[in-house]
PyMOL Python script that loads the backbone (N, CA, C, O; Angstrom):
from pymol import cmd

cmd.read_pdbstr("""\
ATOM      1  N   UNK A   1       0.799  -1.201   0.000  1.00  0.00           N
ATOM      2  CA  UNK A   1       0.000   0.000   0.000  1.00  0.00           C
ATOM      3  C   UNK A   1       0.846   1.273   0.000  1.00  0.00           C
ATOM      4  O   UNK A   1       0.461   2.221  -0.684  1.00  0.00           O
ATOM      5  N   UNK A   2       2.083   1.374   0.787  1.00  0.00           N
ATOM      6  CA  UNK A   2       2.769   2.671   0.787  1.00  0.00           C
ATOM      7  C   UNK A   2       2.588   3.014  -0.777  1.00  0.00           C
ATOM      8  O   UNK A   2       1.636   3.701  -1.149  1.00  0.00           O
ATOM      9  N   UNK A   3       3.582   2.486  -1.711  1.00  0.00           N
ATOM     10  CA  UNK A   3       3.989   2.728  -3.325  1.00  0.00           C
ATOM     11  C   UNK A   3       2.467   3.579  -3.875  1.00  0.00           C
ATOM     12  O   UNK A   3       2.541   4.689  -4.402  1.00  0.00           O
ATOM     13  N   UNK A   4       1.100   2.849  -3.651  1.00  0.00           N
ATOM     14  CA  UNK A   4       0.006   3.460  -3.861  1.00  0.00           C
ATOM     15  C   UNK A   4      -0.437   4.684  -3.532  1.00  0.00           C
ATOM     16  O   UNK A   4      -1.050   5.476  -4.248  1.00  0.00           O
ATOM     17  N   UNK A   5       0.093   4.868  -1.785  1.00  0.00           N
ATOM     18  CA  UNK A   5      -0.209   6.174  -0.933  1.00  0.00           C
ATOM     19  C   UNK A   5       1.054   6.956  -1.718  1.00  0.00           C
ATOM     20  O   UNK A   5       0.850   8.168  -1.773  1.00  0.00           O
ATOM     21  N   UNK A   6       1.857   6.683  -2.113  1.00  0.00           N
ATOM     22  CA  UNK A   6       2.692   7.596  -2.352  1.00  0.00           C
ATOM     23  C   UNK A   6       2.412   8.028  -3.487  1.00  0.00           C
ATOM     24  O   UNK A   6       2.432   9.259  -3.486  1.00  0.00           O
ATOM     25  N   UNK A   7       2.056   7.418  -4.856  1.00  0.00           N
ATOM     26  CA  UNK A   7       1.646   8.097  -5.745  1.00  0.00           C
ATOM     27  C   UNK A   7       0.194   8.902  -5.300  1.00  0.00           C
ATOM     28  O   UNK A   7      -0.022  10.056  -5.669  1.00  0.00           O
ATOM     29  N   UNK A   8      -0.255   8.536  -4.903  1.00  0.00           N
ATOM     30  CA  UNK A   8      -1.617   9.461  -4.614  1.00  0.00           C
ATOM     31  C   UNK A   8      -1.213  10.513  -3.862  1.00  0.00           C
ATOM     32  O   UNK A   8      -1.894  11.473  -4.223  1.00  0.00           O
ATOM     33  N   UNK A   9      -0.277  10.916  -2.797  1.00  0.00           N
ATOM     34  CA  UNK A   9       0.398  11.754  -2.673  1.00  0.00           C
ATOM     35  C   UNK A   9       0.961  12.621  -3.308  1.00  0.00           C
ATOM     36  O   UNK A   9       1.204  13.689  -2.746  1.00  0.00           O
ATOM     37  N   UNK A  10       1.387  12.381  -4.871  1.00  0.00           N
ATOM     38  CA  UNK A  10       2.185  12.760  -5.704  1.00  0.00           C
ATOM     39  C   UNK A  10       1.299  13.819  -6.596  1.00  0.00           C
ATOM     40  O   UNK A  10       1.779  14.922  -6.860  1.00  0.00           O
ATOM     41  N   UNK A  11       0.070  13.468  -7.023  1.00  0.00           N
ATOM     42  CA  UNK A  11      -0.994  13.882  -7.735  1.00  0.00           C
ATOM     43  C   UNK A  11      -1.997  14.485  -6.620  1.00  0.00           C
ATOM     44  O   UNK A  11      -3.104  14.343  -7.138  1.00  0.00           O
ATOM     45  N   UNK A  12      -2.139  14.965  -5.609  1.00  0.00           N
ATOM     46  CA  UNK A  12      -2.505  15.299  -4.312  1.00  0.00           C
ATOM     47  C   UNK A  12      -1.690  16.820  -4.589  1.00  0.00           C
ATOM     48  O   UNK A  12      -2.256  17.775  -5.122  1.00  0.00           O
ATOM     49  N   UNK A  13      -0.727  16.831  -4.274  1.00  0.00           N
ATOM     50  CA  UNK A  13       0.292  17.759  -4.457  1.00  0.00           C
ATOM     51  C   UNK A  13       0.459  18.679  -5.851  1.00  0.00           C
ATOM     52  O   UNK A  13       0.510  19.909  -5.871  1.00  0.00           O
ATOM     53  N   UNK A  14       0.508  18.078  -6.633  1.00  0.00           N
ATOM     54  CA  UNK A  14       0.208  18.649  -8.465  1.00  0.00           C
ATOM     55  C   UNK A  14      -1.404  19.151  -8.040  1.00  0.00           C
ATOM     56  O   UNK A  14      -1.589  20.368  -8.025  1.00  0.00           O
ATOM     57  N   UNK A  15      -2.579  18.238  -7.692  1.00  0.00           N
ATOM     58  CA  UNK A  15      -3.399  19.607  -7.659  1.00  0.00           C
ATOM     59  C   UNK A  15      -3.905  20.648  -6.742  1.00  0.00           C
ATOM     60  O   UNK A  15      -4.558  21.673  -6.940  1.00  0.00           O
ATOM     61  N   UNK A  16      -3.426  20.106  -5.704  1.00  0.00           N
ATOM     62  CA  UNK A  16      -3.098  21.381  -4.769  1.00  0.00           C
ATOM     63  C   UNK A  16      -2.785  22.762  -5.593  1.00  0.00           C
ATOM     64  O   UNK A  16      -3.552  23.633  -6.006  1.00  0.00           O
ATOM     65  N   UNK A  17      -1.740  22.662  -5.650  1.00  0.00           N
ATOM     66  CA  UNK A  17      -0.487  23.334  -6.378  1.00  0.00           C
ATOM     67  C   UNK A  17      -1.250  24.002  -7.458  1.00  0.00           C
ATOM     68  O   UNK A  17      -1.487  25.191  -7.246  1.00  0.00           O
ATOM     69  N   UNK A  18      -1.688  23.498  -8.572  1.00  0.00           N
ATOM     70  CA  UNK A  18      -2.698  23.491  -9.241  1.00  0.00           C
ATOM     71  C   UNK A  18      -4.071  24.467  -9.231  1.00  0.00           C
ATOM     72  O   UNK A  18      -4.257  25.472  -9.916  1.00  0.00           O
ATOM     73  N   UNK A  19      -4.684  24.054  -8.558  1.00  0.00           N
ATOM     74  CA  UNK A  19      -5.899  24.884  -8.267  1.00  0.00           C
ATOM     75  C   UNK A  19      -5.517  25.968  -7.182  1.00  0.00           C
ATOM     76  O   UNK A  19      -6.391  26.811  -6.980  1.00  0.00           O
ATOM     77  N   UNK A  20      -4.329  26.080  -6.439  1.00  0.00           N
ATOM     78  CA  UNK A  20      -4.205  27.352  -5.954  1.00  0.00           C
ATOM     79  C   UNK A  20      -3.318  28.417  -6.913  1.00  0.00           C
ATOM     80  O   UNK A  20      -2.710  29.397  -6.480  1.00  0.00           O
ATOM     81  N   UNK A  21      -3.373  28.092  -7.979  1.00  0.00           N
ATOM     82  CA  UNK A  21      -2.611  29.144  -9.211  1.00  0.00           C
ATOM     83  C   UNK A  21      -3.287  30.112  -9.165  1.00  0.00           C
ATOM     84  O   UNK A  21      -4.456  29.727  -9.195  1.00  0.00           O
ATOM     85  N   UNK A  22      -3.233  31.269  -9.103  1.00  0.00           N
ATOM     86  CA  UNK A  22      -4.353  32.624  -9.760  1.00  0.00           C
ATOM     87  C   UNK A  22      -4.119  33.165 -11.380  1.00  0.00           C
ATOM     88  O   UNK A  22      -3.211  33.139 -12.211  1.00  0.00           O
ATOM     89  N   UNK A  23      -4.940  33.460 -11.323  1.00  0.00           N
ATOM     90  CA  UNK A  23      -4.805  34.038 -13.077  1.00  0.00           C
ATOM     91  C   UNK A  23      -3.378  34.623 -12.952  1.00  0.00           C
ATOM     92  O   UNK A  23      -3.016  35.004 -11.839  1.00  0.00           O
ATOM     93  N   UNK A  24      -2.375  34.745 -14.217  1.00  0.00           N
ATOM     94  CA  UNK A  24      -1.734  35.439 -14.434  1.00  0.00           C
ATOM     95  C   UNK A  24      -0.348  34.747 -13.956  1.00  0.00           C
ATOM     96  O   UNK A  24       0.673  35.155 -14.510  1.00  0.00           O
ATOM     97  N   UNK A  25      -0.217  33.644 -12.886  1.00  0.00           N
ATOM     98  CA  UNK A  25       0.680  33.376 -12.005  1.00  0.00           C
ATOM     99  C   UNK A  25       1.235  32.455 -13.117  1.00  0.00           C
ATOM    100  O   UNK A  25       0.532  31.817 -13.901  1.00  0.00           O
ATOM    101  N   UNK A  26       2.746  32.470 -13.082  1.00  0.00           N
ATOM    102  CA  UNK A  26       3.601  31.591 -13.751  1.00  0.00           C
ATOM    103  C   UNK A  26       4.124  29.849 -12.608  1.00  0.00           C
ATOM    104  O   UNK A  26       4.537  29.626 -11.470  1.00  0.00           O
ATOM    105  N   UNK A  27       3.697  28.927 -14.016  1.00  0.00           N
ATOM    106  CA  UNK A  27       3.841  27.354 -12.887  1.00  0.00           C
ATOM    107  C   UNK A  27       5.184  26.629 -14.342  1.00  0.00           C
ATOM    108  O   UNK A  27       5.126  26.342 -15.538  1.00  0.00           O
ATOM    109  N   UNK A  28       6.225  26.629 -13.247  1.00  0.00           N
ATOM    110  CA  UNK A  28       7.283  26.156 -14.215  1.00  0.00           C
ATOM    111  C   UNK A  28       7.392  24.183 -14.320  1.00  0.00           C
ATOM    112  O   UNK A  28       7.472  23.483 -13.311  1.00  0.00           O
ATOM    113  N   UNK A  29       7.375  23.836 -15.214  1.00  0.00           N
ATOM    114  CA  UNK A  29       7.611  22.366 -15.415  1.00  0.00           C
ATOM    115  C   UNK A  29       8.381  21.559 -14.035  1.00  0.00           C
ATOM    116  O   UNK A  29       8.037  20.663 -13.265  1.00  0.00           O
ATOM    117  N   UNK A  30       9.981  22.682 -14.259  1.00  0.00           N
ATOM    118  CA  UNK A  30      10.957  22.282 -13.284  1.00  0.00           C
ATOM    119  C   UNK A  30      10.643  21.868 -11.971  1.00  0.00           C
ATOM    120  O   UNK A  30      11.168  20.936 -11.363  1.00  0.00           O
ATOM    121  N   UNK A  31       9.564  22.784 -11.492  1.00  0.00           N
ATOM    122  CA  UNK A  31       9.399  23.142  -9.868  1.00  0.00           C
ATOM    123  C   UNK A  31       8.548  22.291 -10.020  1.00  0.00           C
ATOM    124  O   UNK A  31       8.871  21.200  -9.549  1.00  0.00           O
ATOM    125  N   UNK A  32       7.455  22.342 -10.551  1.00  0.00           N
ATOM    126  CA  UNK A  32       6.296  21.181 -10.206  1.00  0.00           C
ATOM    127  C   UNK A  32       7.203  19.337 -10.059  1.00  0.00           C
ATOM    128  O   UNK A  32       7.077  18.580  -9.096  1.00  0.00           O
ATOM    129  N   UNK A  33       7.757  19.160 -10.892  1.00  0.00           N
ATOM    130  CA  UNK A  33       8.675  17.920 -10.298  1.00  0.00           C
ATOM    131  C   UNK A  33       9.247  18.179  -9.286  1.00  0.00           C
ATOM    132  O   UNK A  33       8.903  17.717  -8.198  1.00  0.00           O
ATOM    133  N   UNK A  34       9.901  18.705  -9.400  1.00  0.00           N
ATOM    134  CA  UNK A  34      10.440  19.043  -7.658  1.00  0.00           C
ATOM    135  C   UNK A  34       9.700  18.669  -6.891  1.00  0.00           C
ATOM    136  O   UNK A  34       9.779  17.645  -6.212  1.00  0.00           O
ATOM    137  N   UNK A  35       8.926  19.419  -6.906  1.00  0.00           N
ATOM    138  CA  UNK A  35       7.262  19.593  -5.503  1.00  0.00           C
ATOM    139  C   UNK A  35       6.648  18.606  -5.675  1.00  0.00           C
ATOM    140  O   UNK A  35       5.860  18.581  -4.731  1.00  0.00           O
ATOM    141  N   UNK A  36       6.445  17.537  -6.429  1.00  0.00           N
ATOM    142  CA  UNK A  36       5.197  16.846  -6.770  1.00  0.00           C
ATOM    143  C   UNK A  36       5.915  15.580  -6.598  1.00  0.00           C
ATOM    144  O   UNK A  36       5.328  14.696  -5.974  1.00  0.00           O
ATOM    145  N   UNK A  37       7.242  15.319  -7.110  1.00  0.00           N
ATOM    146  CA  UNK A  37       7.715  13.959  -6.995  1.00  0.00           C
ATOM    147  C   UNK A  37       7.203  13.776  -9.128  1.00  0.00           C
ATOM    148  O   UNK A  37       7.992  14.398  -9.840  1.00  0.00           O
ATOM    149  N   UNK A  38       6.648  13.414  -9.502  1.00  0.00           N
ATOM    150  CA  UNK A  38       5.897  13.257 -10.440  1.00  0.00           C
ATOM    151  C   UNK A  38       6.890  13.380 -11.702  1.00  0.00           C
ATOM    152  O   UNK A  38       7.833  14.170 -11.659  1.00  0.00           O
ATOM    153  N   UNK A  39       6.669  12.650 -12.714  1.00  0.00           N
ATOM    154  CA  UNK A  39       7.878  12.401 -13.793  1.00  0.00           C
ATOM    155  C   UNK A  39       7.502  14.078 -14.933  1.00  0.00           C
ATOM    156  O   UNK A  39       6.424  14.478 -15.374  1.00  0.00           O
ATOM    157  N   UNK A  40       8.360  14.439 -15.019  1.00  0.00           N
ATOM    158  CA  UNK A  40       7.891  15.562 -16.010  1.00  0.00           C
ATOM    159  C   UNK A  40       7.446  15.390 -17.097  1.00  0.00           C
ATOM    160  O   UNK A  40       7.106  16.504 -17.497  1.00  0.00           O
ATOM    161  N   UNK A  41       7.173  14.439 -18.055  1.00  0.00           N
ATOM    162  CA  UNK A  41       6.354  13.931 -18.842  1.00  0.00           C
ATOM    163  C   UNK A  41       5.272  14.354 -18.931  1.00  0.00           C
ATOM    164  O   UNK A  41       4.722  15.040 -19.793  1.00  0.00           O
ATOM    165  N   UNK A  42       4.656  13.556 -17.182  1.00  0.00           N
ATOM    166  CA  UNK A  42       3.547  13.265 -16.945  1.00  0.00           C
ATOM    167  C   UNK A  42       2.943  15.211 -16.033  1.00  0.00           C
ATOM    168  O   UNK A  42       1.796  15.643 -15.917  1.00  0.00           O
ATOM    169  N   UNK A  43       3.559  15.518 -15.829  1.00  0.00           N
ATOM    170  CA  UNK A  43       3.756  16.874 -15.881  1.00  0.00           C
ATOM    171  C   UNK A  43       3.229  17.885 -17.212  1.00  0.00           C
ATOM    172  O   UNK A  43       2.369  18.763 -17.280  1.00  0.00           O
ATOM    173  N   UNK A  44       4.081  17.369 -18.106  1.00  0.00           N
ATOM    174  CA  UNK A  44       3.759  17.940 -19.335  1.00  0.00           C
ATOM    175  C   UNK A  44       2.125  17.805 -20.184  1.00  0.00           C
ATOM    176  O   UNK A  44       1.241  18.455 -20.743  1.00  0.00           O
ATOM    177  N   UNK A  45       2.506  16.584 -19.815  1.00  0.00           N
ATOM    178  CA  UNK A  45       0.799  16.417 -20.728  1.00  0.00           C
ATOM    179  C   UNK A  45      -0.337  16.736 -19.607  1.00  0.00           C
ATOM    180  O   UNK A  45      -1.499  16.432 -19.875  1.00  0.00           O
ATOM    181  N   UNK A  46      -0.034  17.330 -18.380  1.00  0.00           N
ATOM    182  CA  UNK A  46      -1.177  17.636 -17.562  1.00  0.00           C
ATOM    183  C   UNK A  46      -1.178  19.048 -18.005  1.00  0.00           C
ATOM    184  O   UNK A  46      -2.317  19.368 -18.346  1.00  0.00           O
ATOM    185  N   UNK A  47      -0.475  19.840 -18.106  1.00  0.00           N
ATOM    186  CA  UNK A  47      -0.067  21.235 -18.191  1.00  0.00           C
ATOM    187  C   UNK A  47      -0.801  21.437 -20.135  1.00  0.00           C
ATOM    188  O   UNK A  47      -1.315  22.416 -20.676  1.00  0.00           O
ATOM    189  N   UNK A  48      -0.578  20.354 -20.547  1.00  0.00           N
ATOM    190  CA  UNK A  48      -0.885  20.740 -21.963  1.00  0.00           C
ATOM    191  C   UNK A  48      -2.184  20.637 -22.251  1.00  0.00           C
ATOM    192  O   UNK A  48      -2.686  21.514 -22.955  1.00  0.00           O
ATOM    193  N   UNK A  49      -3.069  19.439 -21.718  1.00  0.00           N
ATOM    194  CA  UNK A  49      -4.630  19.112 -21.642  1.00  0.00           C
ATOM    195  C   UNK A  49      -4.958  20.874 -20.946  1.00  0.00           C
ATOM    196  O   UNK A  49      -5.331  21.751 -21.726  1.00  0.00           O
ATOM    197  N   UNK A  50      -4.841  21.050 -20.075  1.00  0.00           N
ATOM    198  CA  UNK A  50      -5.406  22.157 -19.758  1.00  0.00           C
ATOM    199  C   UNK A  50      -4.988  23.457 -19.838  1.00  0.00           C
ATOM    200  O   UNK A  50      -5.583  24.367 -19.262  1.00  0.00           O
ATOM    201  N   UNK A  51      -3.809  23.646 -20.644  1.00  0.00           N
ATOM    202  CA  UNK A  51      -3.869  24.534 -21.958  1.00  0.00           C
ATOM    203  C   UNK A  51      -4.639  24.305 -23.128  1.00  0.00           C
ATOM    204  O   UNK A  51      -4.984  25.294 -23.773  1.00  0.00           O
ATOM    205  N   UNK A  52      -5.055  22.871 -23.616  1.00  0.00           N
ATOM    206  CA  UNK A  52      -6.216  22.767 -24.843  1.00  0.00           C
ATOM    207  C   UNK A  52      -8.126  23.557 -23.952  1.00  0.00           C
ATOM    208  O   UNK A  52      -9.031  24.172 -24.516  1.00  0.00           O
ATOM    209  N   UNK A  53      -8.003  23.161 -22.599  1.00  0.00           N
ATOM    210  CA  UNK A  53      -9.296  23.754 -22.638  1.00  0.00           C
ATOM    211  C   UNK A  53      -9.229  25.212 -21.569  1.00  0.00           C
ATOM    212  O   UNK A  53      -9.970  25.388 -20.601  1.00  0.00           O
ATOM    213  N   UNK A  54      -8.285  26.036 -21.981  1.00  0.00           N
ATOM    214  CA  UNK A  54      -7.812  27.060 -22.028  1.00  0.00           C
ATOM    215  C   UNK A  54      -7.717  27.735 -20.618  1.00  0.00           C
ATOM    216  O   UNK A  54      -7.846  28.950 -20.466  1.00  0.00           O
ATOM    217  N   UNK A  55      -7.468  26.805 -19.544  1.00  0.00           N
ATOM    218  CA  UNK A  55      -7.155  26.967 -18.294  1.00  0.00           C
ATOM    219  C   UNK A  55      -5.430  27.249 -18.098  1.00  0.00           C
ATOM    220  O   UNK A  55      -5.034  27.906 -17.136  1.00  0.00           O
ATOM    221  N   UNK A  56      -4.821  26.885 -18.747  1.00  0.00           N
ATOM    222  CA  UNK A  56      -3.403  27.777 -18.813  1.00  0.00           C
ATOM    223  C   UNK A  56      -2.973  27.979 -20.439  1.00  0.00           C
ATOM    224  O   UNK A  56      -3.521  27.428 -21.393  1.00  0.00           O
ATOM    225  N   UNK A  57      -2.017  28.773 -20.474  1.00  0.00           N
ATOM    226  CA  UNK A  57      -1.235  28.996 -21.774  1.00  0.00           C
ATOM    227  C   UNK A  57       0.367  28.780 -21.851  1.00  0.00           C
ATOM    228  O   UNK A  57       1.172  29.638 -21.488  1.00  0.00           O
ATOM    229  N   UNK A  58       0.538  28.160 -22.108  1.00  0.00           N
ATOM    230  CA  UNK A  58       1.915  27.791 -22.694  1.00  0.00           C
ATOM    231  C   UNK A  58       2.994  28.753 -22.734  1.00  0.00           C
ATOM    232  O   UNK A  58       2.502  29.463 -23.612  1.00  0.00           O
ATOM    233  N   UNK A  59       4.229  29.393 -22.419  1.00  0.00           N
ATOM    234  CA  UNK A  59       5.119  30.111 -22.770  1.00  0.00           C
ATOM    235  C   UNK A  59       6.564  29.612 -23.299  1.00  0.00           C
ATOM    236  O   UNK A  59       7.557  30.255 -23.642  1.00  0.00           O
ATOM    237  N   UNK A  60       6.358  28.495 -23.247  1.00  0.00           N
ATOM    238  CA  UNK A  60       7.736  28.090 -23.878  1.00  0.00           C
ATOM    239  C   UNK A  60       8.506  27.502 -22.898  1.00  0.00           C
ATOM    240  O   UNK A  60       8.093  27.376 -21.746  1.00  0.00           O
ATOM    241  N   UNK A  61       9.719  27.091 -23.307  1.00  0.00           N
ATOM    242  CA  UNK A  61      10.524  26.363 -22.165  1.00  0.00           C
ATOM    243  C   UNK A  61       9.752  25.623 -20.892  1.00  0.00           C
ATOM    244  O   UNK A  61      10.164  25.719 -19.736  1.00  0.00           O
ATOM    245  N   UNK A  62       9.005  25.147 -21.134  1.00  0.00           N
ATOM    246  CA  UNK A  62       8.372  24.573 -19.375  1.00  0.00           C
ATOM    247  C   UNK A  62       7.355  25.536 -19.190  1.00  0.00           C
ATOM    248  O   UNK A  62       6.211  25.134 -19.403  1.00  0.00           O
ATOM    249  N   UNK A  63       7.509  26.779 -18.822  1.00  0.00           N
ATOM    250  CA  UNK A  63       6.425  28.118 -18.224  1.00  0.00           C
ATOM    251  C   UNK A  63       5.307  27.476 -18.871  1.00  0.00           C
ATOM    252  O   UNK A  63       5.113  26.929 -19.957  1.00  0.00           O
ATOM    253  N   UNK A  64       4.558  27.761 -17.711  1.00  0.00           N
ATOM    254  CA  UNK A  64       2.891  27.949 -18.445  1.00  0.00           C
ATOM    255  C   UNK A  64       2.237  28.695 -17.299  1.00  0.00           C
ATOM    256  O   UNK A  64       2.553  28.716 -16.109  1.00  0.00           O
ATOM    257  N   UNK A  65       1.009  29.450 -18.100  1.00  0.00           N
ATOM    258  CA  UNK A  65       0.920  30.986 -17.300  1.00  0.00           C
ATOM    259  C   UNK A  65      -0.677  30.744 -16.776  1.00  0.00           C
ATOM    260  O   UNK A  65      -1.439  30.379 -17.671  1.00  0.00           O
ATOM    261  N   UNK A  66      -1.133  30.869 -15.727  1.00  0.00           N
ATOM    262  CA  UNK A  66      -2.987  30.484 -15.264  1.00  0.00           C
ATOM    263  C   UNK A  66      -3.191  31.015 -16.022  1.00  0.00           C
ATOM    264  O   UNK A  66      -2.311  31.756 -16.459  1.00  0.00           O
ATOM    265  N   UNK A  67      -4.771  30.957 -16.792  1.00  0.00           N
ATOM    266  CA  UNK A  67      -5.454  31.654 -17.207  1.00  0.00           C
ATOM    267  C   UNK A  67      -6.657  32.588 -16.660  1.00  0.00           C
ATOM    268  O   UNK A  67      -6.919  32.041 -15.588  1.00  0.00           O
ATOM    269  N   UNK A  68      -7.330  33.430 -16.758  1.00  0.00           N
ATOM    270  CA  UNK A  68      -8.861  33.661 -15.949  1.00  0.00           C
ATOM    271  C   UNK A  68      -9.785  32.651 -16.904  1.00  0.00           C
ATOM    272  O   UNK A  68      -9.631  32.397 -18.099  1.00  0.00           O
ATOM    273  N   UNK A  69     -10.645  32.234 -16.114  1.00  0.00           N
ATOM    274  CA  UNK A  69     -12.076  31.655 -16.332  1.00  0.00           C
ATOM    275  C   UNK A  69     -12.898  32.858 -17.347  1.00  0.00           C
ATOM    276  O   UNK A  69     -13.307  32.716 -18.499  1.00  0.00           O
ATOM    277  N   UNK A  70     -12.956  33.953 -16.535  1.00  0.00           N
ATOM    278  CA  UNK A  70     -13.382  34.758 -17.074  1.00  0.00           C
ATOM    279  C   UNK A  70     -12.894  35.984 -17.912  1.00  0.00           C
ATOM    280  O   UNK A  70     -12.063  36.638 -17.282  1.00  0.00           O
ATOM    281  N   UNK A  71     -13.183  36.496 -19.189  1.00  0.00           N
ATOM    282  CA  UNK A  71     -12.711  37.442 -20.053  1.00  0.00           C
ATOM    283  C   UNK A  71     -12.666  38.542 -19.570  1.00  0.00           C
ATOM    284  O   UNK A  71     -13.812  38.984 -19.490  1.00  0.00           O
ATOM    285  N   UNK A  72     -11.948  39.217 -19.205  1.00  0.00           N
ATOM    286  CA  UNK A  72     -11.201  40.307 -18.912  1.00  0.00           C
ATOM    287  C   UNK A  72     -11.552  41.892 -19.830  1.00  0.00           C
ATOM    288  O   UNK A  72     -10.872  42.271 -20.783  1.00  0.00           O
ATOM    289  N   UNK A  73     -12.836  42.691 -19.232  1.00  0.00           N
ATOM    290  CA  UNK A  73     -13.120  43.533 -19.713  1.00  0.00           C
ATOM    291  C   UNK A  73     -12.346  44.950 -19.608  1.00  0.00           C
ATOM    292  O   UNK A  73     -12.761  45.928 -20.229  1.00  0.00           O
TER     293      UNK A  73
END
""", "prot")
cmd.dss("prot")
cmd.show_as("cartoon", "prot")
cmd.util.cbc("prot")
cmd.orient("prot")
């Protein structure tokens, strides 16, 4: 059971991390492995799914930037 608790730990942490982003705030590839334990891969394609449904944007090198929910008048 640990190996189990520990990955669930791992993804526990990524969305923590995650849903306390605010608009505008920069979340680097690097650090989230760090913090998360979590393979950067698997990092990547989390960061990229939710850049397709436009909850972050991409900047290059790793960076990816929150987005707002809402449009910005």
């Amino acid at each position: 059971m640990a190996a189990h608790d520990d990955v669930n730990a791992r993804w526990d942490r990524l969305q923590s991390t995650l849903l306390a982003a605010k608009p505008g705030e920069t979340i680097r590839v690097d650090a989230l492995t760090r913090e998360t334990g979590l393979e950067r891969d698997t990092i990547v394609t989390v960061l990229n799914e939710l850049s397709r449904v436009t909850l972050f944007e991409p900047q290059g090198d790793g960076v990816f930037v929150r987005r707002s929910l809402w449009p910005q008048s």
